[in-house]
Backbone bond lengths (Angstrom), bond angles and torsions (degrees), N, CA, C in turn:
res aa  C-N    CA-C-N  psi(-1)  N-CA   C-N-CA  omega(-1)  CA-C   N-CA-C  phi
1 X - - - 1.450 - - 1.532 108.86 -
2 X 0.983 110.51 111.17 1.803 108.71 156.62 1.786 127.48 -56.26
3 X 0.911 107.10 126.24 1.461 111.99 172.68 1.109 114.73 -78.77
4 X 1.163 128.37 127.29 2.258 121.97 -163.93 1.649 80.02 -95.95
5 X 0.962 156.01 4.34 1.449 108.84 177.64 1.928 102.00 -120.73
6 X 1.192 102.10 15.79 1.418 111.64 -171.65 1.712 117.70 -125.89
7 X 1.356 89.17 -27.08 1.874 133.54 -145.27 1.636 107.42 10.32
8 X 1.545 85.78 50.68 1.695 89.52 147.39 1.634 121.29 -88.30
9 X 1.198 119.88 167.24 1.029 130.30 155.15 1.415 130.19 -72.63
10 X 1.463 119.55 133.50 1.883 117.12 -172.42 1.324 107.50 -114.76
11 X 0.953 112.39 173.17 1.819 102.30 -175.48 1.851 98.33 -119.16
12 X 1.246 100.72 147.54 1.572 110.65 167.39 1.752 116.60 -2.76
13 X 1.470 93.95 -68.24 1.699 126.34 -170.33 1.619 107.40 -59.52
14 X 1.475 105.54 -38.49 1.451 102.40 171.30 1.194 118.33 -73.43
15 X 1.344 134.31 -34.53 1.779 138.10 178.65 1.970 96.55 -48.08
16 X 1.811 95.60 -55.90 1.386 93.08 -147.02 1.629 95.80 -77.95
17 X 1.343 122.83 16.56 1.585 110.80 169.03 1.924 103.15 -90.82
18 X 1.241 131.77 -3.56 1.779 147.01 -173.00 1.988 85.29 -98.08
19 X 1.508 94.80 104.00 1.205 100.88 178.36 1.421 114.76 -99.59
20 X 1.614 133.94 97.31 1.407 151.41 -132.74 0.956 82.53 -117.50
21 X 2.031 144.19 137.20 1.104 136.44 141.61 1.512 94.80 -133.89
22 X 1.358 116.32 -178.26 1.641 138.34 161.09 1.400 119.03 -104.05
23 X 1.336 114.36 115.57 1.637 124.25 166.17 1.824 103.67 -115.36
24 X 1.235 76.18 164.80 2.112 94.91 162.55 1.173 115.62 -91.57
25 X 1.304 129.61 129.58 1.327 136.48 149.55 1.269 92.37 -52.03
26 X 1.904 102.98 128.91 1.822 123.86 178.01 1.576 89.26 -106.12
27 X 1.396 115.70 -50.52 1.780 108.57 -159.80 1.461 90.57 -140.88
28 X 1.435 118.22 174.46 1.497 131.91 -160.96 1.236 106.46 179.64
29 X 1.840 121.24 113.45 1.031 116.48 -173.40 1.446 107.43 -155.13
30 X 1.718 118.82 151.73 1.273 119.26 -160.54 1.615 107.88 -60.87
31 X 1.115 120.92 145.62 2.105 119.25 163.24 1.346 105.31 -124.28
32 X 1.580 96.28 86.18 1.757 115.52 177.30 1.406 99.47 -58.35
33 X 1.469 148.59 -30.56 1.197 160.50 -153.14 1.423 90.67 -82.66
34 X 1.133 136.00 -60.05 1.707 128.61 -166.51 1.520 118.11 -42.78
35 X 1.469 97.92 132.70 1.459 94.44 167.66 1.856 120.17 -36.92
36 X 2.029 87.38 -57.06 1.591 63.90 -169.58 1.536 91.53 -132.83
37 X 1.909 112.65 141.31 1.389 115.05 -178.24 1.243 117.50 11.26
38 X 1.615 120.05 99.82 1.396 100.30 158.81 2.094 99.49 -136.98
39 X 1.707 89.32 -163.42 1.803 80.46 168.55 1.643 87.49 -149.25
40 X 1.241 118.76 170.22 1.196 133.89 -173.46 1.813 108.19 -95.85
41 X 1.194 113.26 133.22 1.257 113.89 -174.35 1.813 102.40 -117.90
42 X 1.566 105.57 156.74 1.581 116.88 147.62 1.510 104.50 -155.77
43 X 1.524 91.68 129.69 1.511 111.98 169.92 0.938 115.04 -123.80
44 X 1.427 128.20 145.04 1.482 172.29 57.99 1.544 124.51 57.10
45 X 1.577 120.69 67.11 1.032 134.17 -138.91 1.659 93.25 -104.00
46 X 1.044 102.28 -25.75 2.050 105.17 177.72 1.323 99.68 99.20
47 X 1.408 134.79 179.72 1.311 150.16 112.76 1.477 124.51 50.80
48 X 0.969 155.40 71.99 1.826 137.53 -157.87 1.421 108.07 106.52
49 X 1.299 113.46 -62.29 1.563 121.16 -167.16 1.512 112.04 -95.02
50 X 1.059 122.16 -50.26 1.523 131.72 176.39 1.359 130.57 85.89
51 X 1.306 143.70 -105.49 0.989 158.54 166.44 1.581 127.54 -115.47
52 X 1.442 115.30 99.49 1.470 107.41 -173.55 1.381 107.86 -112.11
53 X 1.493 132.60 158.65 1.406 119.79 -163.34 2.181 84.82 -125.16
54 X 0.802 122.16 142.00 1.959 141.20 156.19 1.165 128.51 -113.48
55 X 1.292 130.84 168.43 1.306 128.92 156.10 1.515 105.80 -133.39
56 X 1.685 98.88 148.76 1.604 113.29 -156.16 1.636 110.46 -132.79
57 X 1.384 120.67 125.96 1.110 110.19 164.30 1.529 113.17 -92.75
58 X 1.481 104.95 93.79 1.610 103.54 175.34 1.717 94.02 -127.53
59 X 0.890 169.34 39.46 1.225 171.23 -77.24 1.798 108.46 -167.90
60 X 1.205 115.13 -23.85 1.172 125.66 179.89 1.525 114.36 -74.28
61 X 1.807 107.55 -53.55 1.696 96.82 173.75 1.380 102.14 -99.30
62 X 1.177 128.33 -9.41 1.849 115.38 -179.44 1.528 125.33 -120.65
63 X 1.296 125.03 155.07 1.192 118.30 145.27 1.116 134.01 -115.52
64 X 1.715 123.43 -165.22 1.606 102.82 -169.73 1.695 81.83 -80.02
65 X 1.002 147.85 1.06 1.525 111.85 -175.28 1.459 118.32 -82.43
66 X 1.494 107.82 -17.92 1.330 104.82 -175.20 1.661 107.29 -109.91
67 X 1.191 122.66 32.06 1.511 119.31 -162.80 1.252 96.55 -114.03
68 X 1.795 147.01 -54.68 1.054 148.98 -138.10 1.864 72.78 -103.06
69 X 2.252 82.62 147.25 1.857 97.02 -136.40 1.413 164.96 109.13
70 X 1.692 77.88 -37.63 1.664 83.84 -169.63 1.984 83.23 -119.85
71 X 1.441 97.94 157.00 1.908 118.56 -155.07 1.528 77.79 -103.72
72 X 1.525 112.31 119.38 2.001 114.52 155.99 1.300 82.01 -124.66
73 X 1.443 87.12 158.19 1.682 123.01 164.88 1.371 110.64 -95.21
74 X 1.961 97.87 142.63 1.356 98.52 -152.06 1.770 82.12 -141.95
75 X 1.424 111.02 166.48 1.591 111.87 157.46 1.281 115.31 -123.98
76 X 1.625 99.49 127.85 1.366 108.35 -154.90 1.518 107.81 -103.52
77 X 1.110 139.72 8.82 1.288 140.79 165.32 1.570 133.33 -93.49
78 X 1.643 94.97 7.40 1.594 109.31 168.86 1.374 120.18 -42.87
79 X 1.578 141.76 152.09 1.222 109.02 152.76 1.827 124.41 -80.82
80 X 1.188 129.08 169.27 1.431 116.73 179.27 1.308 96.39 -65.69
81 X 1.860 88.20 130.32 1.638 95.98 153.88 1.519 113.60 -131.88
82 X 1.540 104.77 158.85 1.700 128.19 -159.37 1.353 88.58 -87.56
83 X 1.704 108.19 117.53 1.217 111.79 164.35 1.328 110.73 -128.93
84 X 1.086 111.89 117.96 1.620 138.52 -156.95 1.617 97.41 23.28
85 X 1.280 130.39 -133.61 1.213 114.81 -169.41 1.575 124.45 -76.10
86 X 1.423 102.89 30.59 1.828 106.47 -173.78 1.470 109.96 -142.53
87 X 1.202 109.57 139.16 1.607 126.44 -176.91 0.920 82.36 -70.82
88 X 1.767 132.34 148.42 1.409 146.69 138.23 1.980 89.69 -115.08
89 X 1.886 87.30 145.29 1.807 99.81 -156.55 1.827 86.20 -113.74
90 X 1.398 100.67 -22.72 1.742 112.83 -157.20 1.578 113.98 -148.01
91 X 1.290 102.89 150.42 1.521 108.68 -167.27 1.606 114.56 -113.95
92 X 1.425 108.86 85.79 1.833 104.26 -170.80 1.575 101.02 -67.72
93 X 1.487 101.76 157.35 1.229 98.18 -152.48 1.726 89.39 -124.87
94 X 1.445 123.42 146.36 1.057 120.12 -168.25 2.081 96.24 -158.66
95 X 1.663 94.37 178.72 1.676 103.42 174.67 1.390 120.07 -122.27
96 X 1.349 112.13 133.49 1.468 111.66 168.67 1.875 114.56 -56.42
97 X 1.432 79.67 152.48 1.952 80.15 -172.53 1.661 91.34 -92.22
98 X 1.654 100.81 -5.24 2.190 84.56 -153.05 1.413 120.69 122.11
99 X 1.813 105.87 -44.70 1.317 102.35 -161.96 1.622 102.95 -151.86
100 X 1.961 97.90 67.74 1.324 107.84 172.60 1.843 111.89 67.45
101 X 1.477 112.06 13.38 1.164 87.43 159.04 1.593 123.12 -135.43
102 X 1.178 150.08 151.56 0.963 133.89 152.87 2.012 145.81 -93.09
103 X 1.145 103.43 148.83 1.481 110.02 -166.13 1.495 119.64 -95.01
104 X 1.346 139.78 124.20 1.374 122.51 -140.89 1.728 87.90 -90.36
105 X 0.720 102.74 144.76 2.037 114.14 165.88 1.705 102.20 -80.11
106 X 1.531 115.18 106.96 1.323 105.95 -173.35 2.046 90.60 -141.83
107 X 1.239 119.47 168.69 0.982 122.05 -143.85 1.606 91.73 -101.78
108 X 1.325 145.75 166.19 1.300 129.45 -146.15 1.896 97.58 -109.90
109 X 1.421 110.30 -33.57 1.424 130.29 173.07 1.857 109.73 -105.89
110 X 1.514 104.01 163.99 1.331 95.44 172.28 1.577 119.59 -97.12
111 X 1.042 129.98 147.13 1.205 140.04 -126.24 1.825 102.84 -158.24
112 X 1.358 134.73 161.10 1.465 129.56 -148.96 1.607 75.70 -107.86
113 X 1.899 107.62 151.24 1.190 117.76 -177.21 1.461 97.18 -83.53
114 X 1.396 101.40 153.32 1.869 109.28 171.26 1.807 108.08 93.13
115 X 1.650 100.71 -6.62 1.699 111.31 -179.61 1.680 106.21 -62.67
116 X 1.404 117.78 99.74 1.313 123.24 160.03 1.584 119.48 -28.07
117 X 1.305 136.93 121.70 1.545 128.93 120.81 1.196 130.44 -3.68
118 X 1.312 109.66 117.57 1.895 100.45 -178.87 1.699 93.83 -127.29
C-alpha cells in the first residue's frame, strides 16, 4: 500500500495496528471554545469499547440535531488528546469535499456497534 501523504509504502501489519471500528453518535453538541468550528461528539461503541467522547470539525454539513443516530467510523486506539478544554478519546474519520468541508465516513447499512474495519 502506498501512503498518499508520504507515498511510502506500509506493510499489511501496519494497517492492522489503525484500529477502525463503527459506533453511534449518542449526543452531539456545539464547542464554541474551539479554535476552529467544531462540535463535541460521544459515540457508542457497544460492548468492550463503550463510550468515547471527540471533537469534530464537521459543522458545515451537520448539526448536533441531526447527528445523534447516525453510525461513523472512528479510530479507536488513539491516545487521548487535550483539545482545548476537551479530551478527545477517538478520531471520527471523515472526507474533505475541497472546499473547507468535511464528509463523515459512515457505513451505508446499519451494522453492530464496535464492528471492526476490514
Amino acid at each position: 500500500m502506498i501512503d498518499s501523504a508520504t507515498g511510502a509504502e506500509i506493510s499489511f501489519d501496519d494497517f492492522l495496528k489503525v484500529d477502525i471500528r463503527v459506533g453511534t453518535i449518542i449526543r452531539a453538541e456545539p464547542y464554541p471554545e474551539a479554535r476552529h468550528p467544531a462540535f463535541k461528539l460521544w459515540v457508542d461503541f457497544g460492548e468492550g469499547i463503550g463510550e468515547r467522547k471527540t471533537s469534530a470539525q464537521i459543522t458545515k454539513y451537520y448539526t448536533p440535531e441531526d447527528l445523534p443516530g447516525r453510525q461513523v467510523c472512528a479510530v479507536v486506539n488513539f491516545p487521548p488528546k487535550q483539545i482545548g478544554k476537551f479530551m478527545s478519546e477517538i478520531l471520527v474519520l471523515g472526507f474533505s469535499d475541497g472546499s473547507d468541508g468535511i464528509v463523515l465516513m459512515m457505513p451505508e447499512r446499519p451494522v453492530p456497534n464496535g464492528g471492526r474495519m476490514h
